[in-house]
C-alpha positions in Angstrom: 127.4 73.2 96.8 130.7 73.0 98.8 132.3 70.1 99.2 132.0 68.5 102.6 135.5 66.7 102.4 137.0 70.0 101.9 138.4 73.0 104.1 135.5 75.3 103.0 136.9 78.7 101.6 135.9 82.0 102.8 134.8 84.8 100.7 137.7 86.2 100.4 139.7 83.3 99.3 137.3 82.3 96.7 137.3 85.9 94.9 141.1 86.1 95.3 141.1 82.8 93.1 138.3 83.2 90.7 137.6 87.0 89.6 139.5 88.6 86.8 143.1 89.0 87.6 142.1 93.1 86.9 139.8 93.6 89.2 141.6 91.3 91.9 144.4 93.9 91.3 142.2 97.1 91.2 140.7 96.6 94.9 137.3 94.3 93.9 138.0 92.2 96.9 137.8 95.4 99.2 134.4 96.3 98.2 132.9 93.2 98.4 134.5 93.1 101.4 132.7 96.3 102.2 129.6 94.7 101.3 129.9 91.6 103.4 130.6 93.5 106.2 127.6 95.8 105.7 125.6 92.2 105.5 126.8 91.4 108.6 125.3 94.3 110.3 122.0 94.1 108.7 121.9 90.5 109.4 122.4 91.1 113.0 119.2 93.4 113.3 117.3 91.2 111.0 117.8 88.4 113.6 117.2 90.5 116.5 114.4 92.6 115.0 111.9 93.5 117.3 114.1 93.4 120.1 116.4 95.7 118.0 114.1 98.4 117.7 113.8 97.9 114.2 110.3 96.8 113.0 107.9 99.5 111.9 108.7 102.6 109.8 110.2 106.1 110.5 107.5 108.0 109.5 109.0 109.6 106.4 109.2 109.0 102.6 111.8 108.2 100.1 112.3 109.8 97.1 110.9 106.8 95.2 107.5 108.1 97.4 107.6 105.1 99.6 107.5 104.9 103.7 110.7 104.6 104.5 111.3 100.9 106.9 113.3 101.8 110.3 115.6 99.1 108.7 115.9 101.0 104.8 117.5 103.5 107.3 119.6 101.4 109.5 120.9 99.1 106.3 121.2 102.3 104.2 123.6 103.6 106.8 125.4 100.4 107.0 126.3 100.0 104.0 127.0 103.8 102.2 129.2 103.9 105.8 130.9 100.1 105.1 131.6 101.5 101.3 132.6 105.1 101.7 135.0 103.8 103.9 136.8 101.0 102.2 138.9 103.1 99.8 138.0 101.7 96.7 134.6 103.6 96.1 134.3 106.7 94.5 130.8 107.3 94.5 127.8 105.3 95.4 124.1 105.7 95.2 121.3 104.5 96.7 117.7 103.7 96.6 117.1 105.6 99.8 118.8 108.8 99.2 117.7 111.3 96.7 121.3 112.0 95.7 124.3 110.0 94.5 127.4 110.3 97.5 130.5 111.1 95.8 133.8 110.3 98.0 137.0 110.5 95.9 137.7 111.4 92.3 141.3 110.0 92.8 142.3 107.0 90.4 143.0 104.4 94.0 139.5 104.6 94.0 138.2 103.1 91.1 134.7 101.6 91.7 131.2 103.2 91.6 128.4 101.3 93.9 124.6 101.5 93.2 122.3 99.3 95.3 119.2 98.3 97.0 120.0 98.5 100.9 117.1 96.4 102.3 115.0 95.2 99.3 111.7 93.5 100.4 111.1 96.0 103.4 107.4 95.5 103.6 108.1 92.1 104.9 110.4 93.4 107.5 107.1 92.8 110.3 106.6 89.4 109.9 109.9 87.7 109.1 109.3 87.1 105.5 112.6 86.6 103.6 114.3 90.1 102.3 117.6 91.1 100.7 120.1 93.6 99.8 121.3 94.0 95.9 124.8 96.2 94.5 125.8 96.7 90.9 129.4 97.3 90.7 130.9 99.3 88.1 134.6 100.6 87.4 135.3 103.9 86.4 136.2 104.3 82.6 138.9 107.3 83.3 140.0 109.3 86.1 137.5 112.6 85.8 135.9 113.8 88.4 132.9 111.7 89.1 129.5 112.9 88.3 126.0 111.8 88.6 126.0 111.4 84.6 129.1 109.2 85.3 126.3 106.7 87.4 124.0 106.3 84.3 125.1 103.3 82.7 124.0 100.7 81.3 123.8 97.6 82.9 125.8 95.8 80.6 129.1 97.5 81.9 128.8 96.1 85.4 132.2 94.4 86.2 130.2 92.5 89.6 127.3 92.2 91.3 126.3 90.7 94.5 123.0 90.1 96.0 122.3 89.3 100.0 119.6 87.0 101.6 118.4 87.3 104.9 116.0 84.5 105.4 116.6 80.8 107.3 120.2 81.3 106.7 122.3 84.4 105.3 123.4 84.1 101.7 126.1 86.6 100.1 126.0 85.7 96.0 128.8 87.1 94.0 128.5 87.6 90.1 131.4 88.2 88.2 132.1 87.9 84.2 130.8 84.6 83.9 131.0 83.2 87.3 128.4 83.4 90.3 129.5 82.0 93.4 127.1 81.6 97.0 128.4 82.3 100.4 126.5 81.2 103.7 127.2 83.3 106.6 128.3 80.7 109.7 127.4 82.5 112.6 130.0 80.3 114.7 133.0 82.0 112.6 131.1 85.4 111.5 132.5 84.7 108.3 130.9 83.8 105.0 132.0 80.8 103.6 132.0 79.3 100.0 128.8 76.9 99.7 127.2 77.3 96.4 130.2 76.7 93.6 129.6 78.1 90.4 125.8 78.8 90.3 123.8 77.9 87.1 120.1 78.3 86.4 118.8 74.6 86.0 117.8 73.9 82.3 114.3 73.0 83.6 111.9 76.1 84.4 110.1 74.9 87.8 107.9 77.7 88.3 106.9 81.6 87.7 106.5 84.3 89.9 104.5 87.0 89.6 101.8 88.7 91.9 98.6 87.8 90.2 96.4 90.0 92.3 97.3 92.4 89.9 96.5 91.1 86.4 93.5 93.5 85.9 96.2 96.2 85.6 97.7 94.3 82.6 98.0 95.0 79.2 96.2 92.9 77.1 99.1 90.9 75.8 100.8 90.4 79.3 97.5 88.9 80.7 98.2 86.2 77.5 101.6 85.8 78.5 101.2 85.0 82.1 98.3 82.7 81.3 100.8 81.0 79.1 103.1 80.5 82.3 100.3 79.1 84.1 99.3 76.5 81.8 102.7 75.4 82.2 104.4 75.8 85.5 103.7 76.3 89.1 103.2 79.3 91.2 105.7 80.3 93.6 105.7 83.8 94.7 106.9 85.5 97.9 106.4 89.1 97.5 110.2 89.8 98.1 112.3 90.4 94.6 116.0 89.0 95.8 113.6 85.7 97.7 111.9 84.8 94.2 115.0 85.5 92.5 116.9 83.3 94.5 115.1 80.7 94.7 114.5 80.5 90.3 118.4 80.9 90.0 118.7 78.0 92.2 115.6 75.7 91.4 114.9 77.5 87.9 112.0 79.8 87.3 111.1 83.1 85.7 110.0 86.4 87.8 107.9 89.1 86.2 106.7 92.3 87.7 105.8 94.0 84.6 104.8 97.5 83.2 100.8 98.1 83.5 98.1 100.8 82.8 98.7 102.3 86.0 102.4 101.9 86.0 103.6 101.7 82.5 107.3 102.2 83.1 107.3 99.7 85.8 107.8 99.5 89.6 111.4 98.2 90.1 114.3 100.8 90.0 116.9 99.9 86.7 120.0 100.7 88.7 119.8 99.1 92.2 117.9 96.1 91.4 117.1 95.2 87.4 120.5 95.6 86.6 122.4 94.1 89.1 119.9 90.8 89.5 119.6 90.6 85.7 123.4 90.5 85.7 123.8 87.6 88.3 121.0 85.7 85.8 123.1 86.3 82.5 126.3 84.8 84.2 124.3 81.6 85.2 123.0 81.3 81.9 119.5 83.6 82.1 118.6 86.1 80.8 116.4 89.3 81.5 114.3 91.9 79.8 111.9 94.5 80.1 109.7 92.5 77.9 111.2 94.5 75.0 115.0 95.1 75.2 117.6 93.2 77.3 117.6 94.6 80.6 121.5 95.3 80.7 121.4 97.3 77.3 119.1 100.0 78.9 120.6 103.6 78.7 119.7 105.2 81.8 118.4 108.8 82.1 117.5 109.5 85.5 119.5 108.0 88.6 116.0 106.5 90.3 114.6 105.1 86.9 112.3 102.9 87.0 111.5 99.4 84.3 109.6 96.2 84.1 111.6 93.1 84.8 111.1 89.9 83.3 114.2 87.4 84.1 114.6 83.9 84.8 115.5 81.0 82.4 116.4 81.8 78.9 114.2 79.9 77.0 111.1 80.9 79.4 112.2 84.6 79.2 112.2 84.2 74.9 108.7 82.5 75.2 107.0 85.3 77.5 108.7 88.1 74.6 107.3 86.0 72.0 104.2 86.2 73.4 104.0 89.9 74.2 105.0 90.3 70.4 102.3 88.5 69.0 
């Protein structure tokens, strides 16, 4: 946590200090900074919600074949506007929008974004917690950018950041072996530096995992998670970046795996496996889809979907040993 005797950093100052002199160099700062102040924006018509107009949904559907959340539109506009605009994006993509948005093939633009804008959205209506999550990538060369150019694999993320609107506003950045928390003070508008240098505890206090649908479960999942139970507490929201946030800070594991009815899972690879399994590997974690590291996945499709099993190393190994067995 920051220390109270101190001047507490901003944002800004913290990344300028801490991320790879390369990336400092190459613009990283700015899209963060693009980020943040997408946050900001969202933030304000989370607070404000019903009396900004934005509970409910619009009445259409993604392409993931979801209702689409009057906020997924309002935070999907935030941000691709905050990012296309900062001049260090070339293209971006985003859970909400059926295509990739391509801005600039030129080399001052060397960063690709793909996120989840407003993860969570079914909580929107009654004030649950709920989140935004990026994975940042820099281009490898300067050719023109292409929606094959998105599918990487999650291992090749230079950053990733994670947002969480709940009792107070939390910016998390993840960088090669760094993650570093940033509370928004709504005196200053600013985020400031209050979680320094993030690490999963070594002890596992709890698994998360929505338990109403275990008769969906494979056989040997079912085991595993009975496993968990036998050993650890439940703690479960029902809002990805609000379980994940609190095992990276308290220790846990979170699974939402594959089942009979959805075998390649229900969480989308780019815009929230990769970048949240990212953050966990840099505090020491680790994440899987139960058979293969989550960040050495080769993507094929821009909206691909996985299960997701990450949390606390050792926890993570245990439920693969026991799908194995």
């Amino acid at each position: 946590m920051a220390d109270a005797g101190n001047a507490v950093q901003t944002l800004a100052d913290v990344i300028a200090e801490t991320a790879p002199a390369e990336l400092v160099g190459d613009g990283f700062l700015t899209v963060v900074g693009a980020i943040a102040d997408g946050a900001k924006r969202v933030d304000g018509l989370t607070r404000r919600a019903a009396l900004a107009g934005v509970l409910g949904d619009t009445g259409e559907m993604n392409v993931q074949g979801e209702i689409v959340q009057v906020l997924d539109a309002a935070g999907t506009d935030a941000f691709v506007s905050s990012l296309r605009d900062c001049g260090a994006v070339a293209a971006l993509a985003c859970e909400e929008l059926e295509e990739a948005v391509f801005v600039s093939d030129a080399a001052d633009h060397p960063y690709i974004a793909l996120f989840d804008p407003v993860d969570g959205s079914s909580n929107i209506d009654v004030a649950v917690t709920i989140g935004s999550i990026f994975a940042i990538y820099k281009r490898t060369d300067d050719a023109p950018v292409t929606e094959t150019t998105l599918l990487r694999p999650g291992r090749e993320q230079c950053g990733a950041v994670y947002v969480v609107y709940g009792s107070s506003t939390v910016l998390v950045v993840a960088t090669e072996g760094r993650v570093d928390g940033f509370t928004l003070d709504p005196v200053s508008g600013e985020f400031l530096h209050s979680h320094n240098e993030i690490r999963i505890p070594s002890k596992c206090a709890a698994y998360s995992v929505n338990e109403g649908n275990q008769g969906n479960w494979h056989p040997e999942m079912q085991a595993a998670v009975a496993d968990l139970r036998d050993a650890y507490g439940l703690r479960y929201v029902g809002s990805l970046v609000a379980d994940f946030h609190r095992d990276l800070l308290k220790g846990g594991i979170f699974l939402y795996p594959g089942d009979v009815k959805s075998p390649a899972g229900k969480l989308r690879l780019g815009y929230e496996a990769n970048p949240l399994c990212y953050v966990a590997e840099q505090a020491g974690g680790a994440g899987t889809t139960g058979v293969e590291r989550i960040l050495d996945v080769q993507p094929e499709l821009l909206h691909q979907r996985t299960p997701l099993i990450v949390g606390n190393a050792d926890v993570v190994e245990r439920v693969v040993a026991k799908l194995a067995e």
